[in-house]
GUFIMI-345323 format. One record per residue (C-alpha): residue in one letter; z, x, y. Coordinates in pm, whole numbers. Each point is the difference from the previous one (the first is absolute). Layout:
BEGIN
('a' (Z X Y))
...
This chain:
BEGIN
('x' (1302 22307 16713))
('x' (-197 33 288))
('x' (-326 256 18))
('x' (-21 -21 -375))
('x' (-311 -213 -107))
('x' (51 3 -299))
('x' (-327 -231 -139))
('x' (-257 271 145))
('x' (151 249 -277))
('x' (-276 160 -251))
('x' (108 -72 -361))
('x' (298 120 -54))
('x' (-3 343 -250))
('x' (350 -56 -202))
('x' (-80 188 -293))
('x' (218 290 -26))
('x' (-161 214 -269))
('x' (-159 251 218))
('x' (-328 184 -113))
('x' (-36 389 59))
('x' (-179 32 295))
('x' (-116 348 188))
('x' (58 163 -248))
('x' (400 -26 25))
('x' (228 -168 -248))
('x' (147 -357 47))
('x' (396 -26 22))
('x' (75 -145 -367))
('x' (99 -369 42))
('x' (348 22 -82))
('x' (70 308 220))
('x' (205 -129 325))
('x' (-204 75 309))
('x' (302 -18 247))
('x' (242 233 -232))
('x' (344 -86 -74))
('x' (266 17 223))
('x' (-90 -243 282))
('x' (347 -78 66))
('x' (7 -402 -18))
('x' (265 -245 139))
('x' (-18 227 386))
('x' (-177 -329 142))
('x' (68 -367 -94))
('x' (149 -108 350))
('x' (-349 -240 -13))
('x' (-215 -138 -224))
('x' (-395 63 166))
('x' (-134 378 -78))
('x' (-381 88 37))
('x' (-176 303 -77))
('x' (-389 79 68))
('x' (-200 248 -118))
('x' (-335 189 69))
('x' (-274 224 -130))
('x' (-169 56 216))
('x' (-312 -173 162))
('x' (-303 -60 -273))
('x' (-315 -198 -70))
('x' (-8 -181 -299))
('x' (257 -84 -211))
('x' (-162 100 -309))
('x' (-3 354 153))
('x' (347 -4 39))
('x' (121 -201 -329))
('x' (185 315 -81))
('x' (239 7 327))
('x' (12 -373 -39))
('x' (124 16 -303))
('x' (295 243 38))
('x' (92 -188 342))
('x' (55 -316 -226))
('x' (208 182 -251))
('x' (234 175 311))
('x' (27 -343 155))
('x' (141 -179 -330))
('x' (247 294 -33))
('x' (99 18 344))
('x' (99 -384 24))
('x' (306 -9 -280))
('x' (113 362 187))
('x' (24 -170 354))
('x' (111 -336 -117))
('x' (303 204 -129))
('x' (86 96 307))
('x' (-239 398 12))
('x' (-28 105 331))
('x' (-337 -36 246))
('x' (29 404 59))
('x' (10 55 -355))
('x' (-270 -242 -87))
('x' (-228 146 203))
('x' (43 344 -86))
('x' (3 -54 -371))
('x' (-320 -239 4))
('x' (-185 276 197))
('x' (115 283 -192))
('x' (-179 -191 -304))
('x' (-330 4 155))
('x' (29 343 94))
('x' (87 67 -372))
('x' (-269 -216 -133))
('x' (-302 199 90))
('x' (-203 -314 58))
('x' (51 31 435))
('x' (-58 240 274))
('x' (308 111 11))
('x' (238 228 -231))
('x' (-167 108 -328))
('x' (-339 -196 81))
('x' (-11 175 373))
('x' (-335 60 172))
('x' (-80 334 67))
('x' (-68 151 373))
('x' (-348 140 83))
('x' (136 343 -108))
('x' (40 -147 -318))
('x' (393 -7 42))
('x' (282 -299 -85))
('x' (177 -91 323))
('x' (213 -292 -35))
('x' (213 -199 243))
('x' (312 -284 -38))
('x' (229 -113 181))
('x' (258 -281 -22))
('x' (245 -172 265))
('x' (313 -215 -61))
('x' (57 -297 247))
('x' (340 -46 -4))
('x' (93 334 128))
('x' (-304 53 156))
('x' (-29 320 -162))
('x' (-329 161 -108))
('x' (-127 334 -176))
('x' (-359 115 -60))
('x' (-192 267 -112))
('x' (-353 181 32))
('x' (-251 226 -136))
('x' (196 72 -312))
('x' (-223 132 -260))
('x' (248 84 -279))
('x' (246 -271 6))
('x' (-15 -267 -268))
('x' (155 -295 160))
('x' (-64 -3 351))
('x' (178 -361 30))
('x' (329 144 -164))
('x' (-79 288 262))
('x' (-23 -184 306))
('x' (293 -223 -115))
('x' (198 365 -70))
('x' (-65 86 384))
('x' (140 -347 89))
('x' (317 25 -146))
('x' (70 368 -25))
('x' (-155 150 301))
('x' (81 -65 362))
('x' (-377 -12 20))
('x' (-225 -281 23))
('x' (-318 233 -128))
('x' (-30 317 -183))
('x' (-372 151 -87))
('x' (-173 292 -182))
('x' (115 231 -153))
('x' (314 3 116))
('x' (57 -323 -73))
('x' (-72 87 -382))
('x' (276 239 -21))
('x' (281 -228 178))
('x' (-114 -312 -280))
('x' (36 270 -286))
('x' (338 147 126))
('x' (115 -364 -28))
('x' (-89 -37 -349))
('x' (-358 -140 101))
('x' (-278 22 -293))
('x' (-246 275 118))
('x' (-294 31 -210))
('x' (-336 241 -60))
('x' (-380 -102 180))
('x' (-73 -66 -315))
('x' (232 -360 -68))
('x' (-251 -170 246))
('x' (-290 -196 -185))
('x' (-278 300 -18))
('x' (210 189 282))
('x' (-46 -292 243))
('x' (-444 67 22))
('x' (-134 -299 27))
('x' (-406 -121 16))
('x' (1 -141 325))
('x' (-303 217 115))
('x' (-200 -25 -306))
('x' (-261 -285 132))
('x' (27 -285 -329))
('x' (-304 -235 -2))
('x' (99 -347 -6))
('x' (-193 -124 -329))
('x' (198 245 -213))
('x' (35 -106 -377))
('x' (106 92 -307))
('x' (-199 -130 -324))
('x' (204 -4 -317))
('x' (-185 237 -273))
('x' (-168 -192 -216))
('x' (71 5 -378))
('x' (-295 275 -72))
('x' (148 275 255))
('x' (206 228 -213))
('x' (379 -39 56))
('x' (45 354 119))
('x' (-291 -63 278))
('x' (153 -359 99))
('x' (333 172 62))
('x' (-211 156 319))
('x' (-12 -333 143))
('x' (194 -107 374))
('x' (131 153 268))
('x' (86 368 -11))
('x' (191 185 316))
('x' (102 395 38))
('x' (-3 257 271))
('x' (-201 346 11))
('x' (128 279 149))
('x' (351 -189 103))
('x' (-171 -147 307))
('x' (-369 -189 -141))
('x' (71 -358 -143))
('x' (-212 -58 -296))
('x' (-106 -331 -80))
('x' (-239 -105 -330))
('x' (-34 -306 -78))
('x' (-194 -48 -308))
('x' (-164 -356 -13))
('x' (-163 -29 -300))
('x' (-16 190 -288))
('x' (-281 -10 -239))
('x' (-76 172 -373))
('x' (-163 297 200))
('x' (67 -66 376))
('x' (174 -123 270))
('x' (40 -134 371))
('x' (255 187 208))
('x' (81 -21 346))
('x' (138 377 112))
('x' (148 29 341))
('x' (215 239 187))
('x' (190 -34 337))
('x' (-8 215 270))
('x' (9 447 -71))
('x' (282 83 226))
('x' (-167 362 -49))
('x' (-355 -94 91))
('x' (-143 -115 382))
('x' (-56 -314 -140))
('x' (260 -318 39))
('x' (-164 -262 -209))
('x' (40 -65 -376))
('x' (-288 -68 -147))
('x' (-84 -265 -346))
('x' (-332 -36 -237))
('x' (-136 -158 -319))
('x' (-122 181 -261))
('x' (-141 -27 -356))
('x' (276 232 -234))
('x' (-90 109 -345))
('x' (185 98 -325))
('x' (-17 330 -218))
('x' (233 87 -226))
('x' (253 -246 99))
('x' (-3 118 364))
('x' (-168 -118 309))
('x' (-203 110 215))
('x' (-72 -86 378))
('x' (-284 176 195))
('x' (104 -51 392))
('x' (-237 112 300))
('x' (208 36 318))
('x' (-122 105 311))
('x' (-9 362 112))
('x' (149 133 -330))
('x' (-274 -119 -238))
('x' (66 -110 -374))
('x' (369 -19 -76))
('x' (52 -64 -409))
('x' (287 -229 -123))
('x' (153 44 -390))
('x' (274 -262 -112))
('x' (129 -10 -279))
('x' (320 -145 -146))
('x' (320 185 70))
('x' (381 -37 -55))
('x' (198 -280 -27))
('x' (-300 -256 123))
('x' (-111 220 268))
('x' (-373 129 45))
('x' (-66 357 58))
('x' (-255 81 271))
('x' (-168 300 102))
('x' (-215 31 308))
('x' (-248 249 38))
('x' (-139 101 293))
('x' (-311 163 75))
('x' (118 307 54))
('x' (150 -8 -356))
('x' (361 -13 87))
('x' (199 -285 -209))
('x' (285 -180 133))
('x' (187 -220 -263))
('x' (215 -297 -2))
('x' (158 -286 -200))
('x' (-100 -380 68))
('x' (246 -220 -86))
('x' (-75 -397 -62))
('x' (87 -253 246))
('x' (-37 -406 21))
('x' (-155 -21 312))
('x' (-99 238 294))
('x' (307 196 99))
('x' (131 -73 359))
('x' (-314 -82 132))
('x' (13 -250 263))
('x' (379 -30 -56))
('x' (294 59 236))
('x' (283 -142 -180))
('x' (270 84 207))
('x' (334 -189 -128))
('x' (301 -231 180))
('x' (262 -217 -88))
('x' (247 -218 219))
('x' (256 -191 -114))
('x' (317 -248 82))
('x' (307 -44 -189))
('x' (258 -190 -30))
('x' (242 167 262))
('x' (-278 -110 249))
('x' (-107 376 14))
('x' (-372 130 82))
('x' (-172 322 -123))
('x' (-312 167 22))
('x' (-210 286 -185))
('x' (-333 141 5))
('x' (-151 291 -170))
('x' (-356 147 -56))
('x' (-230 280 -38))
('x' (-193 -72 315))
('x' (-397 -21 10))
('x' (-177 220 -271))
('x' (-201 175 339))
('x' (281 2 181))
('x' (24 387 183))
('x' (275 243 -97))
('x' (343 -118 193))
('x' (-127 -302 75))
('x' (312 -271 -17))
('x' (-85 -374 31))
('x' (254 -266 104))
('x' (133 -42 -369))
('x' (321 226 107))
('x' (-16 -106 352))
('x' (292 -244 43))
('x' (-108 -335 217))
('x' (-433 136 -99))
('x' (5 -26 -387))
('x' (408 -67 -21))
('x' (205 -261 164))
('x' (345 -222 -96))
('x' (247 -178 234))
('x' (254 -261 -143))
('x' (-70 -156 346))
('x' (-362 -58 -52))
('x' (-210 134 -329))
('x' (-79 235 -238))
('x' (-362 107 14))
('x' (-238 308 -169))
('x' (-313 15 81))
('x' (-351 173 -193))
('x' (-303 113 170))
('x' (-216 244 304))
('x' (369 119 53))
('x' (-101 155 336))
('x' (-55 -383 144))
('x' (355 -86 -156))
('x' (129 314 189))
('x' (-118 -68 325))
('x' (32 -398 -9))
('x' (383 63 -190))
('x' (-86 -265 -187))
('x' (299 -65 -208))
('x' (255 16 270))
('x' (-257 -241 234))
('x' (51 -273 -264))
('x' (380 16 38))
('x' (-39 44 374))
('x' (-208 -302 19))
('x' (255 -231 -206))
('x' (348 164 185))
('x' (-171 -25 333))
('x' (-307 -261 3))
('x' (187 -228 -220))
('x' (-285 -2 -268))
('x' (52 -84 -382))
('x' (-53 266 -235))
('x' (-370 -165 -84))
('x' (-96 -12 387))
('x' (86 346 72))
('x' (-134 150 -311))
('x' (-347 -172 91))
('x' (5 71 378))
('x' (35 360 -119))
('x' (-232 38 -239))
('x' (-303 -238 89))
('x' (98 33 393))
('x' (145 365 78))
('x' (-168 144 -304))
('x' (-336 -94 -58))
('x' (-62 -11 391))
('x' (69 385 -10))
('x' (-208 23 -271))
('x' (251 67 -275))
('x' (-16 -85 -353))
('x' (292 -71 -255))
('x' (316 -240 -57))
('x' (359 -67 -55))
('x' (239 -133 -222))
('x' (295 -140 159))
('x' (359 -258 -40))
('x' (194 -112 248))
('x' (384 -33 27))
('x' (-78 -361 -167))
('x' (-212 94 -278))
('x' (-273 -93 154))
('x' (-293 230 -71))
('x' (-399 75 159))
('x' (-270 201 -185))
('x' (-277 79 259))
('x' (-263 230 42))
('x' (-348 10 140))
('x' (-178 182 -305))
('x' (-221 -167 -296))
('x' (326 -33 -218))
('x' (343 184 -69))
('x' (225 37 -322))
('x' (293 -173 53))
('x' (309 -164 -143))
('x' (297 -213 29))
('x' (274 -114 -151))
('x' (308 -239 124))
('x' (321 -204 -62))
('x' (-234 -297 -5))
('x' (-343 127 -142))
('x' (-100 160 -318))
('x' (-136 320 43))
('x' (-362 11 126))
('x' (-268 235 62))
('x' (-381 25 60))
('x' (-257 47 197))
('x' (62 -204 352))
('x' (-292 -100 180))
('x' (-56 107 348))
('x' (94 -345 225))
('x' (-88 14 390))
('x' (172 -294 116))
C-alpha cells in the first residue's frame, strides 16, 4: 500500500476502555459508535475497502491518548460494516458524526469557541461517484454538522448552506437542533490563558485531609460568560497550597492578553483562599470552596467590592489549549466508490464569521472515483488559497502522480513553501492511502481489507 510506512508508527493505543477526559463522559464500551442501520450488502462488487481517519494535528501522543483511543475503537467497528458491503458515503458520515458526538475533538459537542466566545462549526462531505457534494458553515446550534452537510448534499440543490439560515432548513428536515449550552462549557476554551510549561500536579499526601486533597488538579470555568478561568491547584498541603490562577483575555477591558501566576493558597474552614495582585486594579481575593456535583464554587472579589461568581468544574488536562482537533474521514468500498468528510469548530481565536476550508469543497473537502478521496486539517486559509485537496487529485488525473507523490508534492512542496501548516488523509481508487502533513504530529487512523485497524501518533517524515 503505497505512502503508508507503516514501521515509523508510535505504539499503537488499542485499548478501547476510554477514560473521562475534559470533563465529558466516555461512550460506554458496548454502545455502537456508528448506530444501527448502515444498510450492509449495497457494495460487495470487490473485495479491497480502506477507510482513514483523523483528529486532528497534535504533539505527543500521550496528549492525545484519549482521541487515539476512540479512533481505534471506530476503526475495529467500521471494518466488519464495510467488509459487508456499507457504503464509503455512509462510512464517512457515520465515523465523523461519532467524533462530533464524542466530545473529545474540535468539532461537534467538543467545538472551540470563537473570540466572542461563540460555537461556530463547519462540515462538509462529498460523494465521488456522483460527484455530488453538500457543506455547511457557521452553524452554531446544529448538533451534527456532518449529518448537516450530508442533508444539503442529498436534499438541497445546493452545494453550501450557512448561518442561520442554514439552521432552520437542517431542522425543517428533521435535523437535531440543540441549545449553546450542549457544547463542552458553551464551546470557551483556554487558548489565551498563557500555561507555563513545568506545570504539575503532586498527589496529596496521606496527612492532607481528604476534603482538602479533593482541591487537587486542574479546575476550568468562565466569569461573567466571556473570562475563562483557569486554577490549577498543584499541591495541596495540611494548611496550604500551590495554585497557578490564570485568565484569558477581558473582551470588556483595553487589554488583549490573558494573563497566569503562582501563588501560595491557604485553608480556613474548609475553604480556600487566594490573595491575587493584578495590575491597575490592585488586590483581587479568591474563595473556593467545594460545590455541586464535584464542582468548586468561586467567588472573585474585586477591589471595588463587587463579587462575580462561578462554578469550576474538574478536568484531566488543560482544556483546548494548544489543540485544534478538527476531524476527517475518507474511505473506499467495495463498489470501488470514494467519499470524503470533514468537520470542525475552527481555531479557538478564530474572528466572528470566519469560515476555514473545512466546508470548502477541493480546500478542506475533495473525492473523485477518478483520482482520490482527500480531507485535509490545518491554517485553513493556506488550504483555501493553495485548494489543496482538489490539487492532489489534479496532480494524479493530470501529472500522472500516485496518490503518495501528489499528497507530498502538496504538502511539503505547495504547502510548506507558502508557509502553511497542516495535513491530509487520503485513498485512492486502489486502496491505496497517504497520511502527510508538515506539523510535529497528527491523530490519525486506518483501517483496511488487508490491515487490522491502526492508529497513533505518525511521525513527521520529510523524504
Amino acid at each position: 500500500m503505497a505512502g503508508t510506512r507503516f514501521e515509523q508508527w508510535l505504539p499503537v493505543y488499542g485499548a478501547l476502555i476510554l477514560v473521562q477526559v475534559l470533563g465529558m463522559p466516555a461512550i460506554a464500551s458496548g454502545q455502537s459508535l456508528l448506530g444501527d442501520n448502515l444498510r450492509p450488502a449495497r457494495c460487495s462488487a470487490g473485495e479491497v475497502f480502506s477507510l482513514v481517519l483523523h483528529g486532528g494535528t497534535a504533539h505527543s501522543p500521550s496528549t492525545y491518548i484519549d482521541g487515539i483511543a476512540f479512533i481505534q475503537r471506530l476503526l475495529k467497528e467500521a471494518r466488519p460494516a464495510l467488509k459487508a458491503g456499507a457504503t464509503s458515503v455512509d462510512i464517512v458520515h457515520r465515523a465523523i458524526r461519532a467524533m462530533e458526538d464524542s466530545g473529545l475533538f474540535n468539532a461537534g459537542r467538543g467545538a472551540l469557541a470563537n473570540k466572542a466566545g461563540v460555537v461556530e462549526l463547519d462540515a462538509s462531505i462529498m460523494d465521488g461517484q456522483r460527484m455530488n457534494a453538500g457543506a455547511v458553515a457557521s452553524v452554531k446550534r446544529v448538533k451534527n454538522p456532518i449529518s448537516a452537510a450530508r442533508l444539503v448534499m442529498e436534499r438541497s440543490p445546493q452545494v453550501m448552506r450557512i448561518g442561520p439560515d442554514a439552521e432552520a432548513y437542517v431542522g425543517s428536515r428533521g435535523g437535531d437542533i440543540v441549545n449553546p449550552s450542549y457544547f463542552r462549557l458553551s464551546g470557551l476554551t483556554f487558548y489565551d490563558v498563557p500555561v507555563p510549561e513545568d506545570v504539575k500536579i503532586i498527589a496529596p499526601g496521606p496527612g492532607v485531609a481528604p476534603e482538602l486533597a479533593g482541591y487537587s488538579g486542574i479546575w476550568g470555568g468562565v466569569l461573567a460568560g466571556a473570562l475563562p478561568i483557569l486554577l490549577v491547584v498543584e499541591e495541596v498541603e495540611a494548611d496550604r497550597a500551590r495554585v497557578l490562577f490564570g485568565h484569558g483575555f477581558d473582551p470588556g477591558a483595553d487589554i488583549r492578553t490573558g494573563h497566569s501566576e503562582r501563588y501560595d493558597a491557604r485553608f480556613e474552614f474548609g475553604a480556600m483562599l487566594i490573595d491575587v495582585e493584578t495590575p491597575g486594579k490592585g488586590q483581587l481575593k479568591l474563595r473556593v470552596r467545594p460545590g455541586k456535583a464535584g464542582d468548586l464554587d468561586l467567588v472573585y472579589s474585586l477591589a471595588n467590592g463587587h463579587r462575580l461568581t462561578t462554578a469550576l468544574r474538574k478536568f484531566q488536562e488543560i482544556p483546548g489549549h494548544e489543540k485544534h482537533g478538527t476531524v476527517g474521514a475518507v474511505a473506499l468500498d467495495r463498489c470501488g466508490n470514494l467519499a470524503a468528510g470533514t468537520s470542525t469548530g475552527g481555531f479557538g481565536s478564530k474572528v466572528p464569521g470566519r469560515v476555514g476550508d473545512s466546508p470548502i469543497i477541493g480546500a478542506g473537502t475533495y473525492a473523485d472515483n477518478k483520482t482520490a478521496a482527500v480531507s485535509a486539517t490545518g491554517h485553513g486559509e493556506y488550504f483555501m488559497i493553495h485548494v489543496i485537496a482538489h490539487d492532489i487529485a489534479a496532480r494524479m488525473e493530470h501529472g500522472g502522480k500516485s496518490l503518495d507523490e501528489a499528497a507530498h508534492a502538496a504538502i511539503h512542496d505547495k504547502l510548506t513553501s507558502a508557509g502553511g501548516r497542516g495535513g491530509v488523509i487520503a485513498v485512492d481508487a486502489k486502496g491505496n492511502v497517504a497520511m502527510v502533513f508538515n506539523t510535529p504530529g497528527m491523530v490519525r487512523g486506518l483501517v483496511t481489507h488487508d490491515r487490522a485497524p491502526t492508529s497513533g501518533v505518525y511521525k513527521l517524515n520529510l523524504r
